[in-house]
N, CA, C and O atoms as CSV, one atom per row, in Angstrom:
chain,resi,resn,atom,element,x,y,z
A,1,UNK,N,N,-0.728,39.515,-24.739
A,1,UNK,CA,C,-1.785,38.725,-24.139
A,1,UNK,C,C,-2.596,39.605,-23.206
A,1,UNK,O,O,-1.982,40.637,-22.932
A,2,UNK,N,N,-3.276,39.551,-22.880
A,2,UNK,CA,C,-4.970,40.356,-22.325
A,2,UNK,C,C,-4.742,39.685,-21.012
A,2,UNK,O,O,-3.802,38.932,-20.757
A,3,UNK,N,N,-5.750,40.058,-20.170
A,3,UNK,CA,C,-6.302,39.212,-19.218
A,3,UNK,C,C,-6.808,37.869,-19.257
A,3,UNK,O,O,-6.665,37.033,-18.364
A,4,UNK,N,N,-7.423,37.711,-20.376
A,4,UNK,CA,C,-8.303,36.354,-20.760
A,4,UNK,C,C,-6.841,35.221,-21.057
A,4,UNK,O,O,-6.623,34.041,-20.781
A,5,UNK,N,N,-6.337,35.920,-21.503
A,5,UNK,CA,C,-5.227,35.256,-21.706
A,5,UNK,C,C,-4.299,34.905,-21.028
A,5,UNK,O,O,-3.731,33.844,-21.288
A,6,UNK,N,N,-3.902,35.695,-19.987
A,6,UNK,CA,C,-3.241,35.065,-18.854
A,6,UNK,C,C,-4.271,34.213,-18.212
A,6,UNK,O,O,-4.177,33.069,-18.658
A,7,UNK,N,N,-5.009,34.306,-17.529
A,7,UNK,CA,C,-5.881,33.611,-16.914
A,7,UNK,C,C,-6.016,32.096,-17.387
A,7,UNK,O,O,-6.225,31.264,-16.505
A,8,UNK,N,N,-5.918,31.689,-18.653
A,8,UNK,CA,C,-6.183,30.862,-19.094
A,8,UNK,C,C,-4.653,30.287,-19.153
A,8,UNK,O,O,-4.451,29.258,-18.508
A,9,UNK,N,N,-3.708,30.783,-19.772
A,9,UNK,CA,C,-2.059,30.030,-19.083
A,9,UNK,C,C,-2.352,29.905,-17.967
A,9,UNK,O,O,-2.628,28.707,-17.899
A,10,UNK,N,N,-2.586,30.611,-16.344
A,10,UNK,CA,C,-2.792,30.165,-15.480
A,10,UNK,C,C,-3.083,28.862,-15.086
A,10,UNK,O,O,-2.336,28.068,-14.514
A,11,UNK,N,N,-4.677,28.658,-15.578
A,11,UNK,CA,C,-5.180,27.659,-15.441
A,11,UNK,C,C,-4.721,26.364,-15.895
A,11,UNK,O,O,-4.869,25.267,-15.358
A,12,UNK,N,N,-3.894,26.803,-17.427
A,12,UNK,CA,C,-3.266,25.629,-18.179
A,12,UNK,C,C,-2.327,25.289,-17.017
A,12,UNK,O,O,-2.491,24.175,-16.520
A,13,UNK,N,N,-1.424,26.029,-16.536
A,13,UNK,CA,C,-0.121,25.527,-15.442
A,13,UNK,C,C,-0.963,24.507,-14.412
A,13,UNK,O,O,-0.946,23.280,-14.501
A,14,UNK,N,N,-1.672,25.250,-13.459
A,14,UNK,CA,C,-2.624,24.600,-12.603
A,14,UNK,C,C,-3.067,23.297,-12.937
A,14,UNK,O,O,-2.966,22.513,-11.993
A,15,UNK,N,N,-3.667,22.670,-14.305
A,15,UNK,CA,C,-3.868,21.456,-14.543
A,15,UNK,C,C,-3.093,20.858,-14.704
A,15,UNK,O,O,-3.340,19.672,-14.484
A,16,UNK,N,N,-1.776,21.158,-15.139
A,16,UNK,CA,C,-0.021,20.390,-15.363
A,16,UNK,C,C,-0.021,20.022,-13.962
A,16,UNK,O,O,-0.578,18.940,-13.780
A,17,UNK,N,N,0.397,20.540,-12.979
A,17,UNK,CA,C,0.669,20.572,-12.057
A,17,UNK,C,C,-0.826,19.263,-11.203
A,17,UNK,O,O,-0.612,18.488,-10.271
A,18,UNK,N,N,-1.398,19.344,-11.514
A,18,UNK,CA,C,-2.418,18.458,-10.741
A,18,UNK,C,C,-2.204,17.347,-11.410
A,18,UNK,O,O,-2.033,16.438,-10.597
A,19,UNK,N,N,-2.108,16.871,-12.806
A,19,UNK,CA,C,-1.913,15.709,-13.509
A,19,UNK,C,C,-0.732,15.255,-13.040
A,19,UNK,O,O,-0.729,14.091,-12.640
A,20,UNK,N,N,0.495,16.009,-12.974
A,20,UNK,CA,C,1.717,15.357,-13.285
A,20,UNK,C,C,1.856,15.130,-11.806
A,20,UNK,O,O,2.610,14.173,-11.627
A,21,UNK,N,N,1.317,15.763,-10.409
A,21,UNK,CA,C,1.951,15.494,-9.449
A,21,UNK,C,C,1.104,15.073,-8.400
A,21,UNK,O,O,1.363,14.276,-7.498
A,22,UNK,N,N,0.018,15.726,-8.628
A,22,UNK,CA,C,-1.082,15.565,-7.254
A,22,UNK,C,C,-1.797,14.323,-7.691
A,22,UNK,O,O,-2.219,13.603,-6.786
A,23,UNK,N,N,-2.004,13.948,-8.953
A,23,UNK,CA,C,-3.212,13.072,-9.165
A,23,UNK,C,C,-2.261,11.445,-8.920
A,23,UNK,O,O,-2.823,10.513,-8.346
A,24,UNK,N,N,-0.835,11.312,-9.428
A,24,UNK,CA,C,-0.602,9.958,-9.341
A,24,UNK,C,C,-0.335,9.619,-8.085
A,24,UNK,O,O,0.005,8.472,-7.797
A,25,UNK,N,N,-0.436,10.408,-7.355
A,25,UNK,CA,C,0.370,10.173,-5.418
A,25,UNK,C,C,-1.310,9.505,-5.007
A,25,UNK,O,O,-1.521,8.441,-4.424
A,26,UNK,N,N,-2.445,10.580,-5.559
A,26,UNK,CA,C,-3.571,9.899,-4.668
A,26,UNK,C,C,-4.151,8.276,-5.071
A,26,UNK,O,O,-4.812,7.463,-4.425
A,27,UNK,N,N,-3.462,8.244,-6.683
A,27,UNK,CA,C,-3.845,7.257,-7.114
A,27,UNK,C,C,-2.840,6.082,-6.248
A,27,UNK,O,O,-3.160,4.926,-5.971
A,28,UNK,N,N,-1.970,6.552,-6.036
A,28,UNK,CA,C,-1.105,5.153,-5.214
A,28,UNK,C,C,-1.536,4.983,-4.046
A,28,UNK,O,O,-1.507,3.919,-3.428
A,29,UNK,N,N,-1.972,6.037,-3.660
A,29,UNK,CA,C,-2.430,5.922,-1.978
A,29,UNK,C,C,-3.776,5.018,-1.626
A,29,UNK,O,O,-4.155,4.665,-0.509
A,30,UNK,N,N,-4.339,4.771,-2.819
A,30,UNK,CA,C,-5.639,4.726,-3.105
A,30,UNK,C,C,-5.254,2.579,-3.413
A,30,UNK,O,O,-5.647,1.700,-2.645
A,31,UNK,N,N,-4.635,2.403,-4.390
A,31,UNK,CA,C,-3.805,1.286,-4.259
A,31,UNK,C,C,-3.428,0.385,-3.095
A,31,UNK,O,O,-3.691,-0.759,-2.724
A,32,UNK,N,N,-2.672,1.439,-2.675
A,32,UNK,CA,C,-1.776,0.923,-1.093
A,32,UNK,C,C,-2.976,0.869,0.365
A,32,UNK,O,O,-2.638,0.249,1.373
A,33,UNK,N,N,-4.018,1.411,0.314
A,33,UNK,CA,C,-5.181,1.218,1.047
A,33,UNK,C,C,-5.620,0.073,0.689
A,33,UNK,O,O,-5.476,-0.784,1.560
A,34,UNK,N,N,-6.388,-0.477,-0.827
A,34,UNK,CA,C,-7.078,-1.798,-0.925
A,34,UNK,C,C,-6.248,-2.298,-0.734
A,34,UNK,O,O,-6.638,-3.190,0.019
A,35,UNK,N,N,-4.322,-2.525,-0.989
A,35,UNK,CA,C,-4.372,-3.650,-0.537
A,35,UNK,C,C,-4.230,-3.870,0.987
A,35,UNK,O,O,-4.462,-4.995,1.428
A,36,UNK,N,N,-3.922,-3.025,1.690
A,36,UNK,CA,C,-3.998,-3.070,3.146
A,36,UNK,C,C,-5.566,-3.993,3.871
A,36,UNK,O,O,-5.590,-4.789,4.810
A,37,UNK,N,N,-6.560,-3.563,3.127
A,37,UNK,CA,C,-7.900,-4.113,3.321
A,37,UNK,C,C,-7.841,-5.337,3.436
A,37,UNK,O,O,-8.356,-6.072,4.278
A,38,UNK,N,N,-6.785,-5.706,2.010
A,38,UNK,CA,C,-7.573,-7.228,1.610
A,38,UNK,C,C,-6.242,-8.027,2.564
A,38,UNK,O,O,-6.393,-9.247,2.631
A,39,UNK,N,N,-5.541,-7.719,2.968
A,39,UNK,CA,C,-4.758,-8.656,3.617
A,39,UNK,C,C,-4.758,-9.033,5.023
A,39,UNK,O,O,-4.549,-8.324,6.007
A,40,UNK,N,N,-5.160,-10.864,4.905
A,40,UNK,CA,C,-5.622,-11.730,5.963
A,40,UNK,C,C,-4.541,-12.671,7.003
A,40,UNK,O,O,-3.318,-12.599,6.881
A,41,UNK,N,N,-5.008,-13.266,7.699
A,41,UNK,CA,C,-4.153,-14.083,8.335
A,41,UNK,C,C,-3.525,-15.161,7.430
A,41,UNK,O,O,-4.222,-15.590,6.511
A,42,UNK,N,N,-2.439,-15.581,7.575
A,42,UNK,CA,C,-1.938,-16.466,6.584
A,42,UNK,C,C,-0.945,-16.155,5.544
A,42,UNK,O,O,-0.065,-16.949,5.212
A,43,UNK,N,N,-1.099,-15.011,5.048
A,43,UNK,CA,C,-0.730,-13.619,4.187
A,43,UNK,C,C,0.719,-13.880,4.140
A,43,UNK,O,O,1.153,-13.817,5.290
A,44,UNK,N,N,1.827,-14.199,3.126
A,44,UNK,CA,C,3.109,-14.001,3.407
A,44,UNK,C,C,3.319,-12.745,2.629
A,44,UNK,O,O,2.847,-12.454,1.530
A,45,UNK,N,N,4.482,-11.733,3.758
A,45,UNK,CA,C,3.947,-10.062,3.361
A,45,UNK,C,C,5.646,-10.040,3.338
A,45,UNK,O,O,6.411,-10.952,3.650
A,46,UNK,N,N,6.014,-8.434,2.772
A,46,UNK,CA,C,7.432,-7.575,2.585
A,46,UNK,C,C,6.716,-6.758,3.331
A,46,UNK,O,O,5.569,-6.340,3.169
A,47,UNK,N,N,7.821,-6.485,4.519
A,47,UNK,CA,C,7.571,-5.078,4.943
A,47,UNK,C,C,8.884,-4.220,4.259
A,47,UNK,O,O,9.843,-4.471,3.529
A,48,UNK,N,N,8.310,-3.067,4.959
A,48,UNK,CA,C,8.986,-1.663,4.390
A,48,UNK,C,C,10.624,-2.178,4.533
A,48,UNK,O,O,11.610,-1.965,3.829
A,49,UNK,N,N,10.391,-3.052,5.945
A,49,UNK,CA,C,12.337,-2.875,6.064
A,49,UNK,C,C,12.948,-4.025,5.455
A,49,UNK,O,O,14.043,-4.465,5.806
A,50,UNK,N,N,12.306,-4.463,4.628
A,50,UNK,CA,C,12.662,-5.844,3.717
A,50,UNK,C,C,12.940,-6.732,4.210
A,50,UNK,O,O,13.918,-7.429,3.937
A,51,UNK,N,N,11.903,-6.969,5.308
A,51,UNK,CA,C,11.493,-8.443,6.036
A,51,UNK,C,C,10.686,-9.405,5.458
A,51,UNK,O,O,9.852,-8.644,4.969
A,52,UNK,N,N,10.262,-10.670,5.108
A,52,UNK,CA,C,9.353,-11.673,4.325
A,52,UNK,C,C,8.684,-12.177,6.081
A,52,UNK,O,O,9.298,-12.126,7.146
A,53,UNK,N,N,7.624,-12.518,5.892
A,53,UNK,CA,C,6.829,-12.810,7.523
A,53,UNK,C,C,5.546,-12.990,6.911
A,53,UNK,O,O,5.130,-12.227,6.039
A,54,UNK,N,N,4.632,-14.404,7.526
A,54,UNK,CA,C,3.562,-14.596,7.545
A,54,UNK,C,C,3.138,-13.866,8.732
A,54,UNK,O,O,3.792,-13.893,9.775
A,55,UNK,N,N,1.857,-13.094,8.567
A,55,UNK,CA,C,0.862,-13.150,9.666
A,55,UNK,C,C,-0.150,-13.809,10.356
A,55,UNK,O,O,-1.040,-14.275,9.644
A,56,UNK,N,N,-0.259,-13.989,11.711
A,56,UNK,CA,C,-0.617,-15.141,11.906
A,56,UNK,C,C,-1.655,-14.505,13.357
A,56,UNK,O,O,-2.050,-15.256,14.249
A,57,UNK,N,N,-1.946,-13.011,13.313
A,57,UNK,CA,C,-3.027,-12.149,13.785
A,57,UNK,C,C,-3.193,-10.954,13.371
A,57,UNK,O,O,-2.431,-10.452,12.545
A,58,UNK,N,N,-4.163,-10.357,13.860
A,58,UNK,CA,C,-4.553,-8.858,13.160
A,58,UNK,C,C,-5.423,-8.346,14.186
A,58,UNK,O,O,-6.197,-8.937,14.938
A,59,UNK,N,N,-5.095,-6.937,14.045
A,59,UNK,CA,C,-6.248,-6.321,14.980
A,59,UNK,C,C,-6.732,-4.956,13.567
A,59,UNK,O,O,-6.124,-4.804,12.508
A,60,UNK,N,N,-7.564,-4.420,13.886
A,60,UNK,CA,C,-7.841,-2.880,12.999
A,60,UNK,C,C,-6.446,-2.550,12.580
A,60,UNK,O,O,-6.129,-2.848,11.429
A,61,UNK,N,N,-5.710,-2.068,13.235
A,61,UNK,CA,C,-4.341,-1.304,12.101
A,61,UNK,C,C,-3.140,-2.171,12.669
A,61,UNK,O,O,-2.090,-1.785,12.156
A,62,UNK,N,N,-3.019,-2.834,13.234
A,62,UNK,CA,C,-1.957,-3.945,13.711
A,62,UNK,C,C,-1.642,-5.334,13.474
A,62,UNK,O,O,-2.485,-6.050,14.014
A,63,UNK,N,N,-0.780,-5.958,12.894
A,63,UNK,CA,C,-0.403,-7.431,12.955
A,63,UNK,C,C,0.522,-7.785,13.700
A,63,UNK,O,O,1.416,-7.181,14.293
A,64,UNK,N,N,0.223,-8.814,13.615
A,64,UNK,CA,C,1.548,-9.538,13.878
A,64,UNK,C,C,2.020,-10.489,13.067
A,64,UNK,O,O,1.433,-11.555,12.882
A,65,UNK,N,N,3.181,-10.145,12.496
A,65,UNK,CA,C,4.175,-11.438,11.862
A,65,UNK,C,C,4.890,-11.775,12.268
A,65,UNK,O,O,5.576,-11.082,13.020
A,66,UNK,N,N,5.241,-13.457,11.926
A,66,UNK,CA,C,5.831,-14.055,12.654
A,66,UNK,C,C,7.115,-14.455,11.222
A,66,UNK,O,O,6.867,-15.095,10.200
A,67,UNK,N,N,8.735,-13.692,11.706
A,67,UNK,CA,C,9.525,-14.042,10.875
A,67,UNK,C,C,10.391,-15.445,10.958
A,67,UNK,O,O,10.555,-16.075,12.002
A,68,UNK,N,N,10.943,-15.837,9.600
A,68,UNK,CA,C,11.738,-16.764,9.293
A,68,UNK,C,C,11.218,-18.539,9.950
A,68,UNK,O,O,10.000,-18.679,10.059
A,69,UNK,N,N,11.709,-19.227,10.170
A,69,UNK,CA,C,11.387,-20.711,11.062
A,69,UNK,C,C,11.005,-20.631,12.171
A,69,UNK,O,O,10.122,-21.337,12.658
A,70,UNK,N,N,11.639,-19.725,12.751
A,70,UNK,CA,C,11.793,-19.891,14.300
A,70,UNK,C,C,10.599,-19.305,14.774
A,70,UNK,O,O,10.455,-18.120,14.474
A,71,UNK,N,N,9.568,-19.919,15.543
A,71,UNK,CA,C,8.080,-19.357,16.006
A,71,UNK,C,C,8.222,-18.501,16.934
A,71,UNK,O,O,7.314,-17.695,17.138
A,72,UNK,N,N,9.463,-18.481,17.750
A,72,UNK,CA,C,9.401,-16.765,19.078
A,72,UNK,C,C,9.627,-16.123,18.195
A,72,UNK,O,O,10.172,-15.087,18.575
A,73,UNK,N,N,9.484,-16.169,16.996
A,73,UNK,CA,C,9.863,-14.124,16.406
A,73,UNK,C,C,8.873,-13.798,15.563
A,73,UNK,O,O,8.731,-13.883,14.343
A,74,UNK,N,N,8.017,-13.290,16.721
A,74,UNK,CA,C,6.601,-12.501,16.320
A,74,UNK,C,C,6.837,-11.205,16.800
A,74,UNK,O,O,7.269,-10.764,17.864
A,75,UNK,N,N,6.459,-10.720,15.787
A,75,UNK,CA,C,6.644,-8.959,15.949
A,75,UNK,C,C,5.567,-8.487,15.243
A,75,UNK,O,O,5.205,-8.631,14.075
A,76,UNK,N,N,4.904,-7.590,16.673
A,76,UNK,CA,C,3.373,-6.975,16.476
A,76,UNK,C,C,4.011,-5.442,15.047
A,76,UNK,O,O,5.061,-4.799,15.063
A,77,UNK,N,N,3.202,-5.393,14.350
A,77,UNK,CA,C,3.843,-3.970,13.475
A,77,UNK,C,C,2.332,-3.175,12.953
A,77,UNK,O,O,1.207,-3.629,12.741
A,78,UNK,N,N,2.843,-1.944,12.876
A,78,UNK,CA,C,1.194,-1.577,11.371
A,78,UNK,C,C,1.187,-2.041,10.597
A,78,UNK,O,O,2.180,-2.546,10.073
A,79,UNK,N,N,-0.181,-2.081,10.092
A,79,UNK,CA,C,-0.626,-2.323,8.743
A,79,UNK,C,C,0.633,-1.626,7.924
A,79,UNK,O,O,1.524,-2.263,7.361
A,80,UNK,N,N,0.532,-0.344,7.969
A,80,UNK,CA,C,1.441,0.942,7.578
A,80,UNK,C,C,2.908,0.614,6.968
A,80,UNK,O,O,3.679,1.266,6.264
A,81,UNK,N,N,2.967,-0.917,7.651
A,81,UNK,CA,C,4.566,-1.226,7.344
A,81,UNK,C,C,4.365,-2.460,6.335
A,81,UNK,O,O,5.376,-3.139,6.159
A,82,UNK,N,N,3.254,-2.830,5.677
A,82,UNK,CA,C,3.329,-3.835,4.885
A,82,UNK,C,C,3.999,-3.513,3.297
A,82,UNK,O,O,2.985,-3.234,2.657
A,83,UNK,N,N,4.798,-3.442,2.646
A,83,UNK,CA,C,4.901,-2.759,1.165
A,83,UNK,C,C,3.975,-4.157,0.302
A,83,UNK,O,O,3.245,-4.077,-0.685
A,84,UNK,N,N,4.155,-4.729,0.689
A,84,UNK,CA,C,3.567,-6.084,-0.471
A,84,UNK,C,C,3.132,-7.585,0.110
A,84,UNK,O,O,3.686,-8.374,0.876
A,85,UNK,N,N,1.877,-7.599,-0.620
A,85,UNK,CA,C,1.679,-9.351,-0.119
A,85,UNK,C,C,1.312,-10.376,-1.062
A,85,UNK,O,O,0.638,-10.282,-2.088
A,86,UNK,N,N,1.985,-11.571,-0.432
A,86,UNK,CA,C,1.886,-12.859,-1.193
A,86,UNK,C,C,0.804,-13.661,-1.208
A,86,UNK,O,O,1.142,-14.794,-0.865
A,87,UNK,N,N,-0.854,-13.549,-1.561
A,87,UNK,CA,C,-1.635,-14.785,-1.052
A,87,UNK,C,C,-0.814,-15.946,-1.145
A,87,UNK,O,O,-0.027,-16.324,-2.013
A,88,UNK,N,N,-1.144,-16.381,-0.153
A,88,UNK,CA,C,-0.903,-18.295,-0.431
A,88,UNK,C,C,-1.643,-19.016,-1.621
A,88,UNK,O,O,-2.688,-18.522,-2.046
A,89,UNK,N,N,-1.116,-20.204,-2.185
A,89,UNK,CA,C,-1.604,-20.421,-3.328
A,89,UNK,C,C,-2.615,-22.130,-3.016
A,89,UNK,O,O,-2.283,-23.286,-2.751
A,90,UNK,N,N,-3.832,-21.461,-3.225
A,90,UNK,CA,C,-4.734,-22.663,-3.227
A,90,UNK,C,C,-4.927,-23.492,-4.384
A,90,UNK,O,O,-5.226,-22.992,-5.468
A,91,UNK,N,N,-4.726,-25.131,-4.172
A,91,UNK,CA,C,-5.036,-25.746,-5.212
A,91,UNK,C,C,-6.675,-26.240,-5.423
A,91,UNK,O,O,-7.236,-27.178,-4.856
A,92,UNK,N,N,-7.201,-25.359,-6.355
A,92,UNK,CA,C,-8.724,-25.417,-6.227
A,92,UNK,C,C,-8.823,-26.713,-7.337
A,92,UNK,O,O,-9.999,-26.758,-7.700
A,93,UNK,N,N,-8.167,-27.596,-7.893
A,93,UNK,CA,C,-8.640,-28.926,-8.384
A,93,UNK,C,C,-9.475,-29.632,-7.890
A,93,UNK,O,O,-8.908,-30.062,-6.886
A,94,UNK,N,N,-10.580,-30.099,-7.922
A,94,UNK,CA,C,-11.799,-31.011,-7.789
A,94,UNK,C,C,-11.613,-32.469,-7.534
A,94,UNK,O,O,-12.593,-33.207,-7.427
């Protein structure tokens, strides 16, 4: 193989390496941002530490959920700690 030829394995490795590792991380990150956006007051969410909690305020990167029945257990957290959310389900019948 020549120069032209290494160069070009090079490059082949370089695109492996961006497909298989760099590109699906930004694509999740990219995911895990909208849904951070779209989630409102009301919201029943999973956090990271496998808590279930409606939120019931928000500031820019902060909520607060309020866990299980009992209304004193509000705990302010990040956005950062939401893994998943539940909209509530509206019955839009007429």
């Amino acid at each position: 193989m020549g120069t032209v030829g290494w160069i070009i394995y090079l490059v082949a490795i370089m695109a492996m390496f961006y497909f298989i590792g760099i590109r699906p991380s930004q694509q999740e990150k990219k995911k895990q941002e909208a849904m951070l956006a779209a989630v409102a007051v009301g919201d029943t969410v999973l956090t990271t530490s496998g808590f279930y909690g409606v939120i019931i305020d928000m500031t820019d990167d902060t909520v607060i959920v309020e866990f299980g029945s009992n209304k004193n257990c509000r705990i302010p957290m990040q956005k950062a700690a939401i893994a998943q959310i539940e909209k509530p389900i509206t019955d839009e019948k007429n």
